[in-house]
Steps between C-alpha positions, in 0.01 A plus 500: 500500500618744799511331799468696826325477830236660611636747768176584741387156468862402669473853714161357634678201689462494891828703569626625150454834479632649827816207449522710197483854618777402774734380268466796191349317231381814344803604497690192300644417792251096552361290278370169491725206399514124428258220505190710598544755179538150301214363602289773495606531093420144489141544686623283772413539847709717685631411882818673612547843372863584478645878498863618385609820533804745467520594856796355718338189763526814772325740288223237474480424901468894546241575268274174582606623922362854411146361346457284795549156302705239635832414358628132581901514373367135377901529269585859528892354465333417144270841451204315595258663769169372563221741533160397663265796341117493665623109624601396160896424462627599197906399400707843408834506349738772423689412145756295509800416291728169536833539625579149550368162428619139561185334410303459850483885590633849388578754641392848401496899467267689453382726203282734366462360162211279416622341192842374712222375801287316243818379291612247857134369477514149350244514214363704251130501609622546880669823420207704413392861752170675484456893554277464810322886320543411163401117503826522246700195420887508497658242337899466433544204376136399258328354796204606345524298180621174694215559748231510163676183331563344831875429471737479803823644424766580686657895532822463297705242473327201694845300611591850667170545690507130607859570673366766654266256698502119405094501626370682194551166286194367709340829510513513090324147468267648793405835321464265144317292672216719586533826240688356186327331207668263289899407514649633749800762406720312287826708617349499873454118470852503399675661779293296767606191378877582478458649822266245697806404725508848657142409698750256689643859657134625618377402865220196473211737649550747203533201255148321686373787469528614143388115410178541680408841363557352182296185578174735664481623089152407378695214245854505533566135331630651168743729668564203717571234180773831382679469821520150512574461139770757574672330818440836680346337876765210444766692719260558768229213493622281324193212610272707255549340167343559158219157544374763828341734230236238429402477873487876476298552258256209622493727785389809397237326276362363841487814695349650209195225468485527885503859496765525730751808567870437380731370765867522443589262752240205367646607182876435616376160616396420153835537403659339757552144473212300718740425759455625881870514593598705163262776530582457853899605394386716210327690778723565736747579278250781349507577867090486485321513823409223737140517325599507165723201601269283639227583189758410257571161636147435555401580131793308380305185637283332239297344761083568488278309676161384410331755676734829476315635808719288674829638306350844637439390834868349557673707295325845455232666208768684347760165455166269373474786259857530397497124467152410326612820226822345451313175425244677279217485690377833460146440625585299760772809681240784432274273722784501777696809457267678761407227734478560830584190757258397701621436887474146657196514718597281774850560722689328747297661795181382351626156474640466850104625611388214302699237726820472300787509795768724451838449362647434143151294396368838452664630241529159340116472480471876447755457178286190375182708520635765285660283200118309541390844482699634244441167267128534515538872376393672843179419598283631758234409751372139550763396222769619698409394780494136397887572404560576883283191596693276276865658653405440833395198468769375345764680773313320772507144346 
C-alpha cells in the first residue's frame, strides 16, 4: 500500500500555506517532519505540525520577517525557530547533523542532507518527511513498513543511539507503548536493559517526565510488566516493583468502567507503594510540583469514609476520585469526580449577630457546625438550621 498524505488537506490548516510559501516548499527547500506525518499515516489526530527545512536558522527568520509572520528564536542555537503563521505556532528546524553527544545533549551542524537530518532522529517511524506539493513520503530507514506492522525500532545500532541520549530508553517503552503491537523489539529490549543505569545520568524532570507520558497511554500495563520484568525504572524508582502492575492494571479497568480520562499521575500512585511519606520522597525526587506532591500523598492514603462526599469535602473531588479508583470503586468516583463543594452557610459574623461573644468560642463553635454539617452530608434550610441551634446551645451551656 503507498502511504502518503494528503497535501491540500494539510495546506488547508489555519496558517499552512503562506508558512509554506515563506519558507520555499515548492521549491524542495520545507517539508513536513516527525510525529504529525506519523500520525496522519496512522489516521491519528494531528496537533503540532512540525516543519524542517534546508535553509540556515537565519535564512528561516528572514523569509518568515519578509511575509510578516513572527519568528520566536524558541532554540535557534539548535536550528529551531518558531513561527506563529495567521496565530498558529508552528516549530521549524533547519537540518541538523550531530557533532557531539555525551548522552544528555548534542551538539550540532547543520546540513543540507535529509537522509543525515532524519538518520540523528531516534526511531524508525519518527524519521519520516512529507512533500508539502506532492503529499510524497520519504522514508530512509523503512519507517513505512514499521509504521504498517507497528514495530518500534531504533535507527541503527540501538546501544549507539541510547549513548547519544540515555532518555530514549524511556522514550522506546513510551513510543511501544502507544504504536507497537506485540513484543517489543527484541534487540531494542536488549540494549535498554544493559543500558538502564545510564537514566541515573538524565535530570529527574526529563526522567518524570518521560514516565508520565508513558503512563497518559490509553493501557500502558503490558509495557509497564516489560520494564519491570526488565529492572529498567529500578535505577531511578526503585519503590515501583513488579506486585505494582496488578494495582495498575486494576486501575485502568476502573477508569475504564467509570469512563474516566487516563491520568498519569493517579496512575503513578498505583504503582507507588500506599504509603504517604514514600510517594512523598518519590516525588520530590521526580522533582514534581507542589500539586502533584500533595495528590500523590493523598492518593497513597487508603482511607474512605462512609460517605465519600466527605473525602471530597476535606480533601478535594479530584483526590476522592484518585482514591475511590484506586480502591475500585468505579461508580462511586464518576459520582464525585465533578463535584462541586457546597459553602458553609453560616460564618463567624453571623454567629456573633446571633449572641455568641467574640473571641476563640467562635471559631470553636463555627468548626463544630461544619464537621455537624459535613457529617450529615450538607443540608439546607430548617435542617441546618437545627445544626446551628444544637452548636449554640451547647457553646452556651
Amino acid at each position: 500500500m503507498e502511504l502518503r498524505i494528503n497535501a491540500s488537506k494539510w495546506r488547508r490548516k489555519r496558517g499552512v500555506s503562506r508558512l509554506l510559501d515563506a519558507l520555499g516548499a515548492d521549491q524542495g527547500l520545507t517539508r513536513f517532519v516527525g510525529g504529525a506525518v506519523r500520525d496522519d499515516l496512522l489516521n491519528l489526530p494531528v496537533s503540532d505540525v512540525d516543519l524542517a527545512t534546508r535553509l540556515k536558522p537565519e535564512e528561516v527568520v528572514e523569509r518568515l520577517e519578509a511575509a510578516k509572520i513572527r519568528a520566536v528564536p524558541t532554540g535557534i542555537d539548535h536550528g529551531t525557530i518558531t513561527a506563529v503563521s495567521s496565530g498558529s505556532p508552528f516549530e521549524i528546524t533547519s537540518l541538523r547533523r550531530d557533532v557531539s553527544t555525551d548522552g544528555r545533549r548534542a551538539t550540532v551542524a547543520f546540513t543540507d542532507d535529509w537522509q543525515e537530518d532524519a538518520a540523528r532522529r531516534d526511531f524508525t517511524i519518527n524519521a519520516l518527511s512529507a512533500d508539502p506539493v506532492t503529499g510524497d513520503i520519504y522514508d530512509y530507514f523503512d519507517g513505512k513498513e514499521d509504521l504498517l506492522a507497528r514495530r518500534v525500532r531504533f535507527i541503527g545500532d540501538p546501544l549507539e543511539r541510547i549513548a547519544e541520549d540515555h532518555l530514549r530508553i524511556l522514550r522506546f517503552f513510551r513510543f511501544h507503548a502507544r504504536f507497537g503491537e506485540g513484543d517489543p523489539d527484541p534487540e531494542a529490549l536488549v540494549a535498554c536493559t544493559s543500558r538502564a543505569n545510564d537514566l541515573m545520568a538524565l535530570s529527574r524532570e526529563r526522567i518524570a517526565d518521560e514516565i508520565l507520558k508513558l503512563l497518559a497511554v490509553e493501557n500502558p500495563a503490558a509495557t509497564v510488566k516489560v520494564m519491570l520484568d526488565r529492572d529498567i525504572l529500578r535505577p531511578v524508582v526503585p519503590e515501583i516493583e513488579r506486585p505494582a502492575l496488578a494495582r495498575l492494571e486494576s486501575l485502568v479497568e476502573a477508569e475504564r468502567k467509570a469512563r474516566m480520562k487516563p491520568d498519569p499521575l493517579r496512575r503513578l500512585a498505583s504503582l507507588l507503594p500506599r504509603d504517604p511519606e514514600v510517594s512523598g520522597q518519590v516525588a520530590a525526587r521526580l522533582k514534581l510540583s507542589n500539586k502533584a506532591r500533595k495528590r500523590l500523598a493523598c492518593a497513597a492514603s487508603e482511607e474512605i469514609p462512609a460517605k465519600v462526599r466527605e473525602l471530597a469535602y476535606y480533601n478535594g473531588a479530584e483526590c476522592a476520585a484518585d482514591r475511590l479508583l484506586l480502591a475500585g470503586k468505579a461508580d462511586l468516583a464518576a459520582g464525585i469526580a465533578h463535584w462541586d463543594a457546597p459553602k458553609l452557610p453560616i460564618s463567624g459574623g453571623m454567629l456573633i449577630q446571633r449572641g455568641l461573644p467574640k473571641g476563640p468560642v467562635v471559631a470553636k463553635t463555627l468548626q463544630a457546625i461544619e464537621r455537624q454539617w459535613v457529617v450529615q452530608d450538607f443540608p439546607q434550610g430548617a435542617e441546618f438550621e437545627r445544626i446551628v441551634d444544637q452548636a449554640l446551645l451547647s457553646t452556651r451551656g
